[in-house]
Backbone as ProteinMPNN parsed JSONL, in Angstrom:
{"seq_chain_A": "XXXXXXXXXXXXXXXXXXXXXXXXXXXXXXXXXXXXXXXXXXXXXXXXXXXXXXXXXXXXXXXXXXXXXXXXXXXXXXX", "coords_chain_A": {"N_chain_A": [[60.952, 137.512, 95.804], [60.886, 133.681, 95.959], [61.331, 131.247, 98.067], [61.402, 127.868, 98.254], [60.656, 124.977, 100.245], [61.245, 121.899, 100.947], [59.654, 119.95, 102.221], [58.883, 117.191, 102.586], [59.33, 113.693, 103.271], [61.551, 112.353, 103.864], [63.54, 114.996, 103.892], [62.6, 116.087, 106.165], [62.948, 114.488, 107.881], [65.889, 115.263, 107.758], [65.657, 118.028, 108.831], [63.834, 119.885, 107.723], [61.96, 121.108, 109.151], [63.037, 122.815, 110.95], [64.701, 124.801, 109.616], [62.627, 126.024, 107.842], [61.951, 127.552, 110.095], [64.335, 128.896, 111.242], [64.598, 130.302, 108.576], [62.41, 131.589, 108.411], [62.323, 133.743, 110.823], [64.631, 135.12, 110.302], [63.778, 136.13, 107.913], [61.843, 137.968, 108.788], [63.227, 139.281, 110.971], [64.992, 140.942, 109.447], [63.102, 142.6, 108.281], [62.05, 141.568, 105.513], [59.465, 140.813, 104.919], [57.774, 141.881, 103.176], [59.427, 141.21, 100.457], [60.421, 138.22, 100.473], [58.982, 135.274, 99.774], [57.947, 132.674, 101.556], [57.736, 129.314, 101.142], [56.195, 125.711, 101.589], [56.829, 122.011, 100.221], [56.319, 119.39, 98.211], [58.411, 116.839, 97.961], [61.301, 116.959, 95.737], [62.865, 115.448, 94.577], [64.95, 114.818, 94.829], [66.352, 113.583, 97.06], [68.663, 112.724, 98.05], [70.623, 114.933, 98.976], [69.771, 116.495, 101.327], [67.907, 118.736, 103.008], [66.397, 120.222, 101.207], [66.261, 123.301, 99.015], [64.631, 125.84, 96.765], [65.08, 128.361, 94.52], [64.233, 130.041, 92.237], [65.171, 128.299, 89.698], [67.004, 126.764, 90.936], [68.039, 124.627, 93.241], [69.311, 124.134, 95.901], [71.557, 122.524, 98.545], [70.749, 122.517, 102.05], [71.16, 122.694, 105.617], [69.359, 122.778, 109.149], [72.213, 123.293, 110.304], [73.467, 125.113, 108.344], [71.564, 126.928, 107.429], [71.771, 129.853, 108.524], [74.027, 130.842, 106.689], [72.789, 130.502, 104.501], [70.713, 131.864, 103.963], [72.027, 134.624, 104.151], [74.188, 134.46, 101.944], [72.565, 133.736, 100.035], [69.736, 135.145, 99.684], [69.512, 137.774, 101.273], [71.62, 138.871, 100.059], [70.98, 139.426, 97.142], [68.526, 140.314, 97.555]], "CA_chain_A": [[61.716, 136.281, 95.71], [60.149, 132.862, 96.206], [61.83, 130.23, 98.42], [60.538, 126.836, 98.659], [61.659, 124.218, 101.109], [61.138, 120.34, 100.844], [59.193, 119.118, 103.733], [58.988, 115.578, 102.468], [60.052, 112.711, 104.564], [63.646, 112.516, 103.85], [63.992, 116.341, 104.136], [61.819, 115.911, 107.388], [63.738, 114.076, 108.813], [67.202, 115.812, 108.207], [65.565, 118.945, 109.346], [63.471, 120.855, 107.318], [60.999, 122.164, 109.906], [64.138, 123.722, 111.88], [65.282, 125.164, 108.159], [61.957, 126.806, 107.725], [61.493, 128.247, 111.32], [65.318, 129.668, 110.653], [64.04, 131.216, 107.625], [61.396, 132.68, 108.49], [62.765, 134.34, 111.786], [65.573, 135.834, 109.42], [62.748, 137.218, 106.949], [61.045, 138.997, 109.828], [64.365, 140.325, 112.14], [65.68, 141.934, 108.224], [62.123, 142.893, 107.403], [61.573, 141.408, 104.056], [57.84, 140.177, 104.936], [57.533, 142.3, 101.536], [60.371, 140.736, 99.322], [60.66, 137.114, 99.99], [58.094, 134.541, 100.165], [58.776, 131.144, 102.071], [56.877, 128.345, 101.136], [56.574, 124.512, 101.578], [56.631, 121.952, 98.885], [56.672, 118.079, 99.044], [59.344, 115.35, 97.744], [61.943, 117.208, 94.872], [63.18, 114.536, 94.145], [66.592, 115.121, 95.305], [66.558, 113.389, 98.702], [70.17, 112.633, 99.366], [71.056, 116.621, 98.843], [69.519, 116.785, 102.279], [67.189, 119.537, 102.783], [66.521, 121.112, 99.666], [65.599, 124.861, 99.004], [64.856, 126.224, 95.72], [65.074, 129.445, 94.359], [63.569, 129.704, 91.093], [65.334, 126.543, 89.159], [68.23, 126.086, 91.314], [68.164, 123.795, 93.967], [70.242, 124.197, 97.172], [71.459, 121.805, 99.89], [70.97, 122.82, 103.471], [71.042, 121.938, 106.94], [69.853, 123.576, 110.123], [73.164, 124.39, 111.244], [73.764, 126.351, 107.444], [70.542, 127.967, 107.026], [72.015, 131.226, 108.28], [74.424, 131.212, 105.842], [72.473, 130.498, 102.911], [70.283, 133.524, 103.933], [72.627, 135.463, 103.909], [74.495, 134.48, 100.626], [71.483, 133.662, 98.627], [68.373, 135.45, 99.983], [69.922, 138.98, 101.749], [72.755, 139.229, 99.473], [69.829, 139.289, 95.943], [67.244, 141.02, 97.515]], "C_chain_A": [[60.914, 135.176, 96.389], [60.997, 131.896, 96.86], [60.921, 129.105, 98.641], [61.298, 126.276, 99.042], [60.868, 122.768, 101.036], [60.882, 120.03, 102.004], [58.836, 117.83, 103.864], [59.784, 114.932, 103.302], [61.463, 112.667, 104.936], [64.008, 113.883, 104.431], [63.34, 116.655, 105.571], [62.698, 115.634, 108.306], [65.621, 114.699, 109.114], [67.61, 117.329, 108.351], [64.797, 119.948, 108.959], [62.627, 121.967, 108.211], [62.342, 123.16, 110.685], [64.927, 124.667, 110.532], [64.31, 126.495, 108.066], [61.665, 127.721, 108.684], [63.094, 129.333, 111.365], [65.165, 131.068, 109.707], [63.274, 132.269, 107.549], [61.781, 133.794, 109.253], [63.806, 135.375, 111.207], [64.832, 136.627, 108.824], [62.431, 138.467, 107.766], [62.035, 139.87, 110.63], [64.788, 141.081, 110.582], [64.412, 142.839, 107.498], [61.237, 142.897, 106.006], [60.16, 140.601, 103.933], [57.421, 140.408, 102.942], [57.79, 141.987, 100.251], [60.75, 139.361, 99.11], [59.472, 136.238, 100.608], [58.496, 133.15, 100.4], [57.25, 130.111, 101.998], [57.175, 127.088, 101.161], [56.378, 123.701, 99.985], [56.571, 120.215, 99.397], [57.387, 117.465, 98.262], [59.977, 116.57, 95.906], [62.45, 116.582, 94.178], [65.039, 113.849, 94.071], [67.188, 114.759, 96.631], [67.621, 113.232, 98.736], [70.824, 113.851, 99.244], [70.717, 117.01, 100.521], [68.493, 117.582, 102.339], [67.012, 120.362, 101.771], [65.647, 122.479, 99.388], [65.682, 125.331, 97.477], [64.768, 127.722, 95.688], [64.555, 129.829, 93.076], [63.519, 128.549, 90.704], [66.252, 126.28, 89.802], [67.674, 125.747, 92.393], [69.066, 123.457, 94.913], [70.028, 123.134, 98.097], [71.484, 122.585, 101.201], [70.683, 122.37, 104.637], [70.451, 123.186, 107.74], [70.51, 124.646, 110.133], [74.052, 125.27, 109.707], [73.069, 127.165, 106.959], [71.088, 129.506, 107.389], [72.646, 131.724, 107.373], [73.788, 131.528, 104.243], [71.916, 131.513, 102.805], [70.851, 134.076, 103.63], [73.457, 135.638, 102.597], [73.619, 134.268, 99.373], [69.957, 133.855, 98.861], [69.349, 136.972, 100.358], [70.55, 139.604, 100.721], [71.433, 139.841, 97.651], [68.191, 140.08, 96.575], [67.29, 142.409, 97.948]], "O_chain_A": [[60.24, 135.523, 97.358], [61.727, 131.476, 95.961], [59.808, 129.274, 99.138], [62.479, 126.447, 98.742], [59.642, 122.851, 101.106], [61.759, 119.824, 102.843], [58.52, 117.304, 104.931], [60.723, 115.398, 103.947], [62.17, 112.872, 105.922], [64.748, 113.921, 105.414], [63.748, 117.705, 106.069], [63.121, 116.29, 109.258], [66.324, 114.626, 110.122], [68.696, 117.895, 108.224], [64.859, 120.981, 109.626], [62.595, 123.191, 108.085], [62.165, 124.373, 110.8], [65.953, 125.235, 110.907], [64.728, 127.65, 108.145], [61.12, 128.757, 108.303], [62.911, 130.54, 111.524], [65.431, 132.254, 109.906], [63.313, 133.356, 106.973], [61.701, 134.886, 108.689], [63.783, 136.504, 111.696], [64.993, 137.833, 109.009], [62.684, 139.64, 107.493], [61.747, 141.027, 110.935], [64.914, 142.273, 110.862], [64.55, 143.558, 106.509], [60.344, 143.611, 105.55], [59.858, 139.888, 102.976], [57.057, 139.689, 102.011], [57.104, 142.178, 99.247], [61.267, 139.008, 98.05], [59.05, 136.437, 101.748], [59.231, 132.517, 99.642], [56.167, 130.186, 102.578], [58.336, 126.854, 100.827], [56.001, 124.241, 98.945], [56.72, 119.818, 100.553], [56.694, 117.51, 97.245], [59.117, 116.869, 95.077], [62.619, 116.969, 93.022], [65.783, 113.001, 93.579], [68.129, 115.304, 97.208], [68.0, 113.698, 99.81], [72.008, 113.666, 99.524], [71.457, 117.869, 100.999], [67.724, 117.176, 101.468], [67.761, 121.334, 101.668], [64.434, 122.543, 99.586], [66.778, 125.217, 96.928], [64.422, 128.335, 96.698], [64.468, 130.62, 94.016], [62.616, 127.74, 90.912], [66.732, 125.239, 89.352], [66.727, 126.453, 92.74], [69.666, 122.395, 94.747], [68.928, 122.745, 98.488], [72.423, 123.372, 101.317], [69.807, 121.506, 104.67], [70.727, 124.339, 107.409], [70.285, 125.855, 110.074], [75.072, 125.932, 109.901], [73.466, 128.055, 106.206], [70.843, 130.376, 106.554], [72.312, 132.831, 106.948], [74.075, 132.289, 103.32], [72.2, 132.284, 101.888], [70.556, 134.458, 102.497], [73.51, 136.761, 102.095], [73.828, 134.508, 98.184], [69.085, 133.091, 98.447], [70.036, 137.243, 99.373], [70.213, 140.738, 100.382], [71.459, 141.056, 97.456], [67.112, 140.25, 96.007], [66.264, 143.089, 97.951]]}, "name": "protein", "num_of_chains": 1, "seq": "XXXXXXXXXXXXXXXXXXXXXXXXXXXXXXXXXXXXXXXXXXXXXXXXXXXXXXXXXXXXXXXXXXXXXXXXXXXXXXX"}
């Protein structure tokens, strides 16, 4: 599974580096080094969504303080 995360300015600023450091830390405590790959990306084009995470073609809002959830409903839950 491929996640990408929007580290463009907008998404910069309403948190992405704290999104990706979330992410990752989750990958590694569940062990999926093997099954999901986290990568950056720049400007989606979707800035007022907030931080934006894709997953193939869909396109998720997240914050911070819901990155655990989304792991868990749309990364843990699919892999």
């Amino acid at each position: 599974m491929k996640v990408t995360v929007c580290i463009g300015s907008s998404c910069h600023l309403k948190g992405s580096r704290q999104v990706v450091e979330t992410l990752r830390r989750l990958i590694e405590e569940n062990h999926l080094e093997n099954k999901v790959e986290i990568s950056g990306t720049f400007c989606l084009g979707q800035c007022q969504k907030g931080v934006c995470v894709t997953i193939g073609d869909t396109v998720y809002s997240v914050t911070p303080e819901t990155t655990e959830d989304f792991f868990q409903t749309q990364i843990l839950s699919k892999v």
